[in-house]
C-alpha positions as CSV (number, residue, x, y, z in Angstrom):
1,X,0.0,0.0,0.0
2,X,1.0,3.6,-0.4
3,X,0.9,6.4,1.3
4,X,0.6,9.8,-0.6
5,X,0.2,13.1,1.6
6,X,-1.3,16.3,0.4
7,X,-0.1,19.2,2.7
8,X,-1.4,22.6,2.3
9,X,1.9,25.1,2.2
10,X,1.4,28.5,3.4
11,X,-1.4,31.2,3.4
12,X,-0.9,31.7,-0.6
13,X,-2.7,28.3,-0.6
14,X,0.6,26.0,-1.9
15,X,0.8,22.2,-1.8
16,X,3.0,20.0,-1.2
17,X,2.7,16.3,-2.5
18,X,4.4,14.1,-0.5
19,X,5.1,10.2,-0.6
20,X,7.9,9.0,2.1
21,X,10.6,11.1,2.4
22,X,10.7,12.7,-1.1
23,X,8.1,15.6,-1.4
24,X,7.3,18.5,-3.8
25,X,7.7,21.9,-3.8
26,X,4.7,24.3,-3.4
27,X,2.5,23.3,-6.2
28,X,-0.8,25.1,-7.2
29,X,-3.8,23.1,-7.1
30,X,-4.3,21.7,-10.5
31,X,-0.4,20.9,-10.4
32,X,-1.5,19.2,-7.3
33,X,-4.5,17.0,-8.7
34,X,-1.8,16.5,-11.7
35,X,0.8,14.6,-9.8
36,X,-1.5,12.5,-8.1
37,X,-3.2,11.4,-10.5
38,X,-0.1,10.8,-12.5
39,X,1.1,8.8,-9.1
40,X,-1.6,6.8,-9.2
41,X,-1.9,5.5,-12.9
42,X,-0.1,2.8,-13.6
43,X,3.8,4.2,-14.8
44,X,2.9,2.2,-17.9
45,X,0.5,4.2,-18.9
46,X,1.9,8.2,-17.8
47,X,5.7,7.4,-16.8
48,X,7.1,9.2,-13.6
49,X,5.3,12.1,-12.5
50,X,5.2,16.0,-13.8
51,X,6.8,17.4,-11.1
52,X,9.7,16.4,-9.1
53,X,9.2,14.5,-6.1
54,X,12.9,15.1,-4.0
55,X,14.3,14.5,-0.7
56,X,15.5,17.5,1.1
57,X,18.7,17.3,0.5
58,X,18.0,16.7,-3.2
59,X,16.1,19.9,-3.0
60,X,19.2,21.9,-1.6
61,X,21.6,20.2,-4.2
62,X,18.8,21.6,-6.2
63,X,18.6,24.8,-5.2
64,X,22.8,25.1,-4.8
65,X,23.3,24.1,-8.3
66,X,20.9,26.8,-9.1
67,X,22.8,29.3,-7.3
68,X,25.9,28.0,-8.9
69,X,24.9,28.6,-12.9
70,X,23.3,31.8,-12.3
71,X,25.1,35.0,-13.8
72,X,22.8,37.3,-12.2
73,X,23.1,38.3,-8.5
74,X,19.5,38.7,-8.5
75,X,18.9,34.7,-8.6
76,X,21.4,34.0,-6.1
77,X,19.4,34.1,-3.2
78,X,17.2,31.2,-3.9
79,X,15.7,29.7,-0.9
């Protein structure tokens, strides 16, 4: 059985997706209702998911790789 968890991410009315200990990052409602239903459809059918589902510290390799190929100051203070 699995577990998916739908958490509601700040008063701007985000969501998080979340299946163990990999989770998404502030999604909007239909993005939402998109990557659980592409969770729960067989992969033969839709493949992996739309939107990244990472671990934290995947996030913030994420993010720092970010910070790394930008040639603007104004994206290096991604959170």
């Amino acid at each position: 059985m699995r577990t998916i968890i739908i958490e509601l991410d700040g008063p701007q009315g985000a969501f998080n997706v979340r299946e163990g200990d990999k989770h998404t990052l502030g999604v909007t409602w239909d993005e939402m209702l998109g990557m659980v239903a592409a969770m729960t459809v067989p992969q033969r059918v839709v493949g992996s998911g739309p939107y990244a589902l990472r671990t934290d510290a995947e996030w913030e390799e994420w993010r720092q790789a970010i910070k790394s190929r930008a040639e603007d100051d104004d994206f290096r203070e991604v959170r």
